[in-house]
C-alpha positions in Angstrom: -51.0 30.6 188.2 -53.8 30.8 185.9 -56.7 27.9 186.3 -56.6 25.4 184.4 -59.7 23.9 182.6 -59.6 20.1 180.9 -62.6 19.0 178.5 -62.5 16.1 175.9 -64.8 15.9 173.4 -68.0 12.9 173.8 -69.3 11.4 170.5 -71.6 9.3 170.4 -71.9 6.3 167.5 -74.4 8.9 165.8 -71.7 11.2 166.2 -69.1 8.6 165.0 -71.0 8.1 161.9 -71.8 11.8 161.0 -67.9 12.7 161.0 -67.6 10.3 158.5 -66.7 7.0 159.3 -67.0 5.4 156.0 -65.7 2.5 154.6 -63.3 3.8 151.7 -61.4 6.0 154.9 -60.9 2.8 157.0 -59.4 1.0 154.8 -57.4 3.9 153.6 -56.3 4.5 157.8 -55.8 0.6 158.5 -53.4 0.3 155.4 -51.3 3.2 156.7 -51.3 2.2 160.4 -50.3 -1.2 159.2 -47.7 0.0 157.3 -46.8 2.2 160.4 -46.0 -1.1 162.4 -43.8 -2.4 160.3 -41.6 0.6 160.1 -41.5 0.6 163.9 -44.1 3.8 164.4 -46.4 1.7 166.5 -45.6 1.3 170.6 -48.6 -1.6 171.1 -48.6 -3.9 174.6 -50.2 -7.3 174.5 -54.2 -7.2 174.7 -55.5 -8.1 178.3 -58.6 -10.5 178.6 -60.9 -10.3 181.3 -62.2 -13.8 180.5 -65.6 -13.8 182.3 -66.0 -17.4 180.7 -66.3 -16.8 177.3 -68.7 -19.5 176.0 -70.7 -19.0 179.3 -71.1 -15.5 179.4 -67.9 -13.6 177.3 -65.1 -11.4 177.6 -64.0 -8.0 177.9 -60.7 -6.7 176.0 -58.5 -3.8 176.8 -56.6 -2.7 174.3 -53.9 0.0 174.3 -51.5 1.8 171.5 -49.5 4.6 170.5 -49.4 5.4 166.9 -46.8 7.8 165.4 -46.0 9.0 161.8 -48.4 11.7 161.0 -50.7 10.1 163.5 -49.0 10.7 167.0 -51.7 10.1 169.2 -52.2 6.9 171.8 -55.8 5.7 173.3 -57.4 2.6 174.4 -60.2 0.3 173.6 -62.1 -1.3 175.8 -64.0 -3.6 174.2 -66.4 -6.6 175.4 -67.5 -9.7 173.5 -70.4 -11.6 174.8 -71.7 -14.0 172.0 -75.3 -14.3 173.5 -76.4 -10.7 173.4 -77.7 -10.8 170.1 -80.0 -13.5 170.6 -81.0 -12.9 174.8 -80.5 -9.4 174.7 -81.0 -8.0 171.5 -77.6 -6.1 171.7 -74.7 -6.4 169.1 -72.4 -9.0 170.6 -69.5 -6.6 170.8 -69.4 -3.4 172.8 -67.0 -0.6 173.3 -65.8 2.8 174.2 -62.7 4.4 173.2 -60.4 6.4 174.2 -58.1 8.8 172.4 -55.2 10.9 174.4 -52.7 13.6 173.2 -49.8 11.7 172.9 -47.4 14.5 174.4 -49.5 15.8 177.5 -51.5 12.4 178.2 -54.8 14.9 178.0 -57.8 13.0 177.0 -59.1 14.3 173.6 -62.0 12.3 173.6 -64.4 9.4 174.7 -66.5 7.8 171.6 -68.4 4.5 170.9 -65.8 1.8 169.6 -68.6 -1.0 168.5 -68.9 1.1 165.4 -65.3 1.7 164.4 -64.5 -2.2 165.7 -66.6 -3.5 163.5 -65.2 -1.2 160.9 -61.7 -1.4 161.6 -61.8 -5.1 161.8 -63.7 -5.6 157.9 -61.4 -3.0 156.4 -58.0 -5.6 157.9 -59.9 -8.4 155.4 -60.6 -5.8 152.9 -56.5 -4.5 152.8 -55.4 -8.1 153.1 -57.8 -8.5 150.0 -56.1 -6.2 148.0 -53.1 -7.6 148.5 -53.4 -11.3 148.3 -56.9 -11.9 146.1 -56.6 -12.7 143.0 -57.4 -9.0 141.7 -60.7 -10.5 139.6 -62.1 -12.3 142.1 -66.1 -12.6 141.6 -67.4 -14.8 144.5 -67.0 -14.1 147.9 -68.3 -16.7 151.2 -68.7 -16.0 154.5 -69.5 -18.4 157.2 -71.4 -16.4 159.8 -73.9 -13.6 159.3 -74.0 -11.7 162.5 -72.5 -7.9 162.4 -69.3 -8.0 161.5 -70.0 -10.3 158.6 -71.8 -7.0 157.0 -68.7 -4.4 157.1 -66.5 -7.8 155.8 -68.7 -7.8 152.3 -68.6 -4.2 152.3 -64.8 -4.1 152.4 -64.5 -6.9 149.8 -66.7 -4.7 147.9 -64.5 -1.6 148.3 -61.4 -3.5 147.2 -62.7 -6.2 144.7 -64.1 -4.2 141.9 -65.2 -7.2 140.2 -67.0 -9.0 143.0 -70.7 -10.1 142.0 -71.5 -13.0 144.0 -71.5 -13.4 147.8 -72.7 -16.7 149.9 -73.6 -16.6 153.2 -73.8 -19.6 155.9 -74.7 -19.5 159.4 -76.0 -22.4 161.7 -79.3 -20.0 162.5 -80.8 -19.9 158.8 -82.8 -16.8 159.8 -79.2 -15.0 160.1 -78.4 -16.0 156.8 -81.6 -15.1 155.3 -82.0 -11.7 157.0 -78.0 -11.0 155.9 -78.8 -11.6 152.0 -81.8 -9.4 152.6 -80.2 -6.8 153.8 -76.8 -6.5 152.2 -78.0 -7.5 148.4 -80.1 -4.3 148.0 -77.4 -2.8 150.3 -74.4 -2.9 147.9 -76.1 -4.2 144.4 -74.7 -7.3 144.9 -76.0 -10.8 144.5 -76.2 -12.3 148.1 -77.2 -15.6 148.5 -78.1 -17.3 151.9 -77.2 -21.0 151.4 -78.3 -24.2 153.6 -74.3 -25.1 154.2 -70.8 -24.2 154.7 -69.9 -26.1 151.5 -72.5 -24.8 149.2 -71.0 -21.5 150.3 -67.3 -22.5 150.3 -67.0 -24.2 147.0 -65.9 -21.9 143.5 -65.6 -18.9 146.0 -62.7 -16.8 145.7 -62.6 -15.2 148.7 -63.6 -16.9 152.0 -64.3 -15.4 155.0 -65.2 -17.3 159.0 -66.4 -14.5 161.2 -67.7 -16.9 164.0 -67.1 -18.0 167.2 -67.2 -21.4 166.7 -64.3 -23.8 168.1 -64.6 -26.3 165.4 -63.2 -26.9 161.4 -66.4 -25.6 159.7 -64.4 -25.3 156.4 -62.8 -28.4 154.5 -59.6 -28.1 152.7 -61.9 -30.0 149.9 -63.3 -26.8 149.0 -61.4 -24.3 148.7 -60.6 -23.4 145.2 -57.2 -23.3 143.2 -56.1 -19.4 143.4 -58.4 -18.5 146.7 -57.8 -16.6 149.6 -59.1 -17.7 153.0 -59.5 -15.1 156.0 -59.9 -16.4 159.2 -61.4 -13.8 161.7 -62.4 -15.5 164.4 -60.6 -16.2 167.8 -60.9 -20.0 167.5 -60.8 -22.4 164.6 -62.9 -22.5 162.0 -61.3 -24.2 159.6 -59.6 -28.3 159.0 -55.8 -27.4 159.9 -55.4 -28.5 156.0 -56.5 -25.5 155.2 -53.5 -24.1 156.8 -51.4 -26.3 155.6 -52.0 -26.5 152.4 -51.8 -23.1 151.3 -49.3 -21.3 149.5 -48.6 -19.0 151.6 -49.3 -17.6 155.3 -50.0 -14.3 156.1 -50.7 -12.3 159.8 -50.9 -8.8 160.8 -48.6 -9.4 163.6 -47.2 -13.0 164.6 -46.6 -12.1 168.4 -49.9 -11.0 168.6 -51.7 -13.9 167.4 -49.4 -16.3 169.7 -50.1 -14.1 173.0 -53.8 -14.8 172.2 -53.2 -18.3 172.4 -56.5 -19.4 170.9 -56.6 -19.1 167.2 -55.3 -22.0 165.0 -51.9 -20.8 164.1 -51.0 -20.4 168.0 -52.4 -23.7 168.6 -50.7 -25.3 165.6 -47.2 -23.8 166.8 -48.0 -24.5 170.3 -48.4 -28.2 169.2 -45.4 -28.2 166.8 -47.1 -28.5 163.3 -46.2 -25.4 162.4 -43.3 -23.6 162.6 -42.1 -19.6 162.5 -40.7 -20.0 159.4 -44.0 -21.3 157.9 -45.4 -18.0 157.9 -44.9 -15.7 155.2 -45.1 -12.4 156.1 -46.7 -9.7 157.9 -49.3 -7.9 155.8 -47.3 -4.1 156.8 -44.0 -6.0 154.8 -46.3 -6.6 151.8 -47.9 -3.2 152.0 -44.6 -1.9 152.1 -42.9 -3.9 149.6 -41.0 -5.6 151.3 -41.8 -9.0 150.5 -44.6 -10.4 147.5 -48.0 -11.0 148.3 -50.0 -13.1 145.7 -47.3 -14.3 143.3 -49.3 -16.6 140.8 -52.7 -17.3 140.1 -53.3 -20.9 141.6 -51.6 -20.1 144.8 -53.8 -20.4 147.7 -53.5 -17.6 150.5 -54.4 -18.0 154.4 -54.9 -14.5 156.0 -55.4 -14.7 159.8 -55.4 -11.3 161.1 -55.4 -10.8 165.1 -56.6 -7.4 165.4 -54.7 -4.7 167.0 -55.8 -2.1 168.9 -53.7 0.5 166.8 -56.1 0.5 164.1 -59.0 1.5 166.3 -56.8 4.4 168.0 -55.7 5.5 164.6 -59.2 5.4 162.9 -60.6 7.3 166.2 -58.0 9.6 166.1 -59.0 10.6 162.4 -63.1 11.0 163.6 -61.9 12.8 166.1 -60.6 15.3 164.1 -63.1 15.2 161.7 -65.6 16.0 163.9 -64.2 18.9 166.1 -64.1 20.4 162.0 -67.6 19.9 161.9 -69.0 21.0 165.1 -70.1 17.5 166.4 -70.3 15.7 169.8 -70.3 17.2 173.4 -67.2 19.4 175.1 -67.2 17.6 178.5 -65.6 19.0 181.6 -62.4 16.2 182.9 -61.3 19.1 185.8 -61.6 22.6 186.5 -64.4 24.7 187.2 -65.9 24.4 183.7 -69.4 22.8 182.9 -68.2 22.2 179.4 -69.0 23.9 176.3 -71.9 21.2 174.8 -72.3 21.1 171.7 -69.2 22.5 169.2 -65.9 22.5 168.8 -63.7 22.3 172.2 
């Protein structure tokens, strides 16, 4: 029997970034594997939480899938979320790896940094759910929080909302909020304002985004604007539950998946009995897929609360990966065998 000689291919988030991971193509992989879900293509288990005391310290998230259709490859993310590196440790307050196996031999294909495409992945979900239930002229966009992922959620509103001019930033460290406008307004030729409050933000936007960890209704029903669409990122509440409640119309990526995290506000508000199943509109895959309407009128108001699935990060990896074995990027690493891997190439 001949030897046998395993390798997957290690890129780096330099690597990760040179084989193309732009904005445009995660929005264009999340739609599909979102549409993949709801046409049954998608094998995904629960997430598992290693809770390590999540206000204390943080939490690390594994995150497996299989994704068919013209996909057909499974992987993992293992992801961590600690919300004091950025400000004791100078580190982005989510890190990851991820994994990225042939979906027919289990062979891994490669190992490559995941805090990149997370952060990615995770802006271009708002920016599909944008597309679909903005209103399609929307100019002002808010977000409460200014920390990473804030940056690719204006960059995928951007992508999607051709007429966006106007974004207004909050966060609870003004310095955040400062640095943010400084940054993104030259960035993406956009107007970004840093503003002293969640309402100065909030009010006349058209598109509101909380990408926080806070535990508490930062955003009033009050404010929001006939017509708007509120996306609700984080994994606790950030908003009154009238906010909920008195939009138009629900939306989720996938409803189990929100209730098996137990923490955002539409699992606690079922949980508790003020809200029910049948209070949630759809998925964002039926929209995509026509299945049922997204926005209907003008003056509706929208609630978005995507979970995050692990899918999209296997699916968008699994699209780098390929990308960069074209180009000649990353390292050939040896899993088995006698091999001392190839370096630098294609494997």
């Amino acid at each position: 029997m001949s030897r046998i000689e395993v390798e997957f291919l290690y890129l780096t988030q330099a690597d990760v970034r040179a084989a193309g991971l732009t904005m445009p193509l995660t929005l264009e992989v999340v739609e599909r594997t979102l549409a993949l879900h709801e046409q049954g293509q998608v094998n995904m288990p629960h997430k598992t939480v290693l809770d390590l005391g999540e206000r204390e310290r943080g939490r690390v998230n594994a995150m497996p899938a299989y994704v068919g259709g013209d996909i057909d490859v499974c992987g993992i993310k293992w992801i961590s979320g600690f919300p004091q590196n950025p400000r004791k440790h100078n580190l982005p307050r989510g890190l990851g790896l991820l994994v990225i196996n042939d979906a027919w031999t289990g062979v891994p294909l490669a190992i490559m940094d995941a805090t990149l495409i997370s952060a990615m992945r995770t802006g271009a979900v708002t920016g599909v759910g944008a597309k679909y239930l903005a209103q399609p002229a929307s100019e002002v966009a808010a977000l409460i929080g200014a920390g990473a992922q804030a940056r690719t959620q204006l960059e995928a509103l951007q992508a999607v909302l051709p007429g966006l001019r106007e974004a207004r930033v909050f966060d609870i460290w003004p310095e955040a909020s400062q640095g943010f406008a400084a940054e993104m307004g030259p960035r993406l030729g956009l107007e970004v304002k840093a503003v002293g409050s969640a309402q100065a933000a909030v009010e006349g936007a058209d598109v509101v985004v909380t990408v926080t960890v806070a535990d508490e209704p930062i955003v009033k029903a009050a404010w929001m604007k006939p017509g708007s669409l509120f996306v609700h990122v984080g994994s606790y509440q950030e908003e009154e539950e009238a906010v909920v409640i008195q939009s138009s119309l629900r939306v989720v990526d996938d409803w189990e998946a929100v209730l098996h995290r137990e923490t955002p506000i539409l699992a606690r508000m079922f949980r508790a009995g003020r809200l029910a199943r049948a209070d949630i509109h759809a998925s964002l895959g039926e929209i995509i897929l026509g299945c049922k309407p997204g926005r209907r009128s003008p003056d509706e108001r929208i609630f978005f609360a995507p979970i995050g699935m692990g899918s999209e990060d296997v699916a968008v990896g699994s699209v780098i990966y390929q990308q960069a074995r074209a180009r000649g990027l990353g390292r050939c690493l040896p899993l088995f065998g006698d091999g001392q891997g190839t370096g630098k190439g294609t494997t």
